[in-house]
Each structure stands twice: as structure tokens, then as C-alpha cells.
N, C-alpha and C positions, 0 to 999 in steps of 0.2 A: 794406928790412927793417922800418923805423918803419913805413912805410904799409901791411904787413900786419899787424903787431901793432895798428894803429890799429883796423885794418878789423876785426880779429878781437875789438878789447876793444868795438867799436862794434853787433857783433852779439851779443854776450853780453847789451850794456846792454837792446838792444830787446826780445830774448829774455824777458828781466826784466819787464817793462813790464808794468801790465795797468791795465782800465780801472777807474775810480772811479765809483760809482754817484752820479748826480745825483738829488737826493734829490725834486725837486718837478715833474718831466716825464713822470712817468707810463710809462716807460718802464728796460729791464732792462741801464742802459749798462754794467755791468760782465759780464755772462752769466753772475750765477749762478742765473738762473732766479727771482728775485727781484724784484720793482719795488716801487719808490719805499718805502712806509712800511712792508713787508713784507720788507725787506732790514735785515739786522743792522745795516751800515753806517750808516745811517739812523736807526736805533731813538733815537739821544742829540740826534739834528739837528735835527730835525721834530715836536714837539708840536705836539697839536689836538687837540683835544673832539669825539667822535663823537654826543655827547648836544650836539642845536642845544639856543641856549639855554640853558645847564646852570644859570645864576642865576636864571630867570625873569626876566633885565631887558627883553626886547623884547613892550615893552604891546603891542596888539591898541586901546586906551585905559587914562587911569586919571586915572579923575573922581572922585567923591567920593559920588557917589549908586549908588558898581559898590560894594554889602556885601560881598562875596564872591570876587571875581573869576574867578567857575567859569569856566573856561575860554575866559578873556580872555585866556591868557598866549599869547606866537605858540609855535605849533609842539606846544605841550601839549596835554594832555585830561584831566580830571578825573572819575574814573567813581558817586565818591559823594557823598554830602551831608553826611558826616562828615571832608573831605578839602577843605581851603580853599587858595585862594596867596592872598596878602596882599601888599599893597606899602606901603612905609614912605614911599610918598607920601604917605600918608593916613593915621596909625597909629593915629587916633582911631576911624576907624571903626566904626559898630554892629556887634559881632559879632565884632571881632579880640581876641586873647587877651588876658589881661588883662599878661602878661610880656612883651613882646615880646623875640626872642633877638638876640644879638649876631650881624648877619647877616654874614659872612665874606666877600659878593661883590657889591656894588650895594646895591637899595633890596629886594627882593624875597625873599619865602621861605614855603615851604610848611605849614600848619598842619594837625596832623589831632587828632583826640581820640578816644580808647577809653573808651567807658562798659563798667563793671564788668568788665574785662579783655575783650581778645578773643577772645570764645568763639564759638565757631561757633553758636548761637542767638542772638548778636549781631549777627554778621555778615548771617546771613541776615533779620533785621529790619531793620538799617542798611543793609546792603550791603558786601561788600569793599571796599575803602578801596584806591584804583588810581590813579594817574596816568602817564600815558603818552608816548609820545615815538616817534617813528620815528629809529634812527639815518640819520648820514649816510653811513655805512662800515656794509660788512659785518664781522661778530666770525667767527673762522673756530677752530676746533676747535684742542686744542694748545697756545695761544696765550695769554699771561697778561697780561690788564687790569686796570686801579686803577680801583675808583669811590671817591672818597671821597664821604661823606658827615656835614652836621654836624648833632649831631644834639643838645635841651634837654629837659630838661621840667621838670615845676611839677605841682605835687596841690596839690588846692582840696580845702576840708571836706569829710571824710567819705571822703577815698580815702588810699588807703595812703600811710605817709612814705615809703619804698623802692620804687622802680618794680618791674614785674614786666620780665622781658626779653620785647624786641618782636622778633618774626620778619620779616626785609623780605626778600621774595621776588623775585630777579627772572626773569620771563616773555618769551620771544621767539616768536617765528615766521619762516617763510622770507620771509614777504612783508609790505608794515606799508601799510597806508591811511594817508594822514596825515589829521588830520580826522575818523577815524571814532572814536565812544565806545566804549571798553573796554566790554564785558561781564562782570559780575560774577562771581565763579567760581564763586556757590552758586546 
């Protein structure tokens, strides 16, 4: 009588059983139709940055004679001339801003300037103001993502002491060139 109550409490336990999704094999070990970074289970496990690069820290170089560093940074592209990265290797540099901000992640951080607010007659004389990136992950519809971003500013004579608020758009497509230059939207 023990060895059927064994057998019987032994088939309830397995009954019970189910699999644990392994969070970094690319595969749907639990069966809910889910894999790896796409399964709830996962969601607290597995951080990662789908933006490479997200600091701008991986130079291309970063000498002292690069003003600008248009699209020296890896895996970036910078599509105007009013849109600079800068690295705090070199914070002297001709042409970097006169504040520089407290940059939150390494040496590196992106600078742009709006002459007399962004207006579409500006734009279209400067250019949209773009930089680019190819994720490494697809973003899939439904699905709620963080970008944080930090963000300073500074008015020099003659501009307003209250900023105006700045609209940041973001832009995708099905498919990303790495290496190729954004197109300006206007």
C-alpha cells in the first residue's frame, strides 16, 4: 500500500513539473511560444541595449585634429552639420561647446544647436538634425521600450533665458543599412 501511494504522490509531482525558460539559448524551453528575451520570464533576467554603442564610446579614432567627429563614432551616422559627437578626450577642441555637460556614461556625447528655434525654414537651410543607428534586435509592435535620454542646455547672448520645447522623433524602417547617411526629411 506505501508503494502505491508513493507511485501515485510520484505522478502528481511530475504531472506538476514544467519547463523553465533559459533566458540566453535562443530557444522556447518552456513552450509558451516564447523565446529567450520575448518571454515574460526573462523580461527581469536579461538586460541589453538594442541601440550598439548607446555612449558613443567605441572611436572609429579620436585624435585631436578630428573637430567634429562626424561620424567617427562606430556604428553611428550623423546626417547634419548642425549635429556634432564630441569626446571628452579632447574637450578643448575648436568648435566644442563652450559647457560641456555632465556626460552620464564614458567620455563621449552628442551635441546639436538650433539657431532661432526649429523651424521648418531652418531646417530646410541646415538640414534636419538626424543621427542614426541600426538596431541589433527587432522592436516588435505591442511591446513597451525605455529610451532614456539626457538631455542640457545653455543660451548664449541674444537667445532666450527659457528654452523652447525640442520635439525628438523617432524614425524606423523594416530594413537598416549600417553605414549608409540618413536622408534629411525636407
Amino acid at each position: 500500500m506505501l508503494k502505491i501511494a508513493g507511485l501515485i504522490l510520484l505522478l502528481f509531482t511530475l504531472g506538476n513539473l514544467s519547463a523553465q525558460e533559459i533566458c540566453n539559448n535562443g530557444i522556447d524551453d518552456d513552450g509558451d511560444g516564447l523565446v529567450d528575451l520575448l518571454d515574460e520570464e526573462c523580461s527581469c533576467i536579461v538586460k541589453r541595449d538594442i541601440i550598439p554603442n548607446p555612449s558613443f564610446e567605441i572611436w572609429m579614432s579620436c585624435v585631436s585634429s578630428n573637430i567634429y567627429g562626424h561620424n567617427n563614432v562606430l556604428n553611428w551616422e550623423v546626417s547634419s552639420g548642425n549635429f556634432y559627437v564630441y569626446s571628452l578626450c579632447h574637450p578643448n577642441t575648436i568648435g566644442a561647446p563652450t559647457l560641456i555637460p555632465t556626460v552620464p556614461d564614458g567620455m563621449n556625447f552628442i551635441h546639436f544647436h538650433i539657431s532661432n528655434g526649429n523651424t521648418l525654414s531652418n531646417q530646410i537651410q541646415y538640414g534636419a538634425m538626424a543621427a542614426s543607428v541600426c538596431l541589433t534586435d527587432s522592436l516588435f509592435a505591442n511591446r513597451t521600450y525605455i529610451l532614456k535620454i539626457k538631455g542640457n542646455h545653455y543660451h548664449s547672448q541674444g537667445y532666450q533665458s527659457m528654452p523652447t520645447p525640442i520635439t525628438i522623433e523617432l524614425f524606423g524602417r523594416p530594413t537598416c543599412s549600417p553605414n549608409v547617411t540618413p536622408t534629411n526629411q525636407y
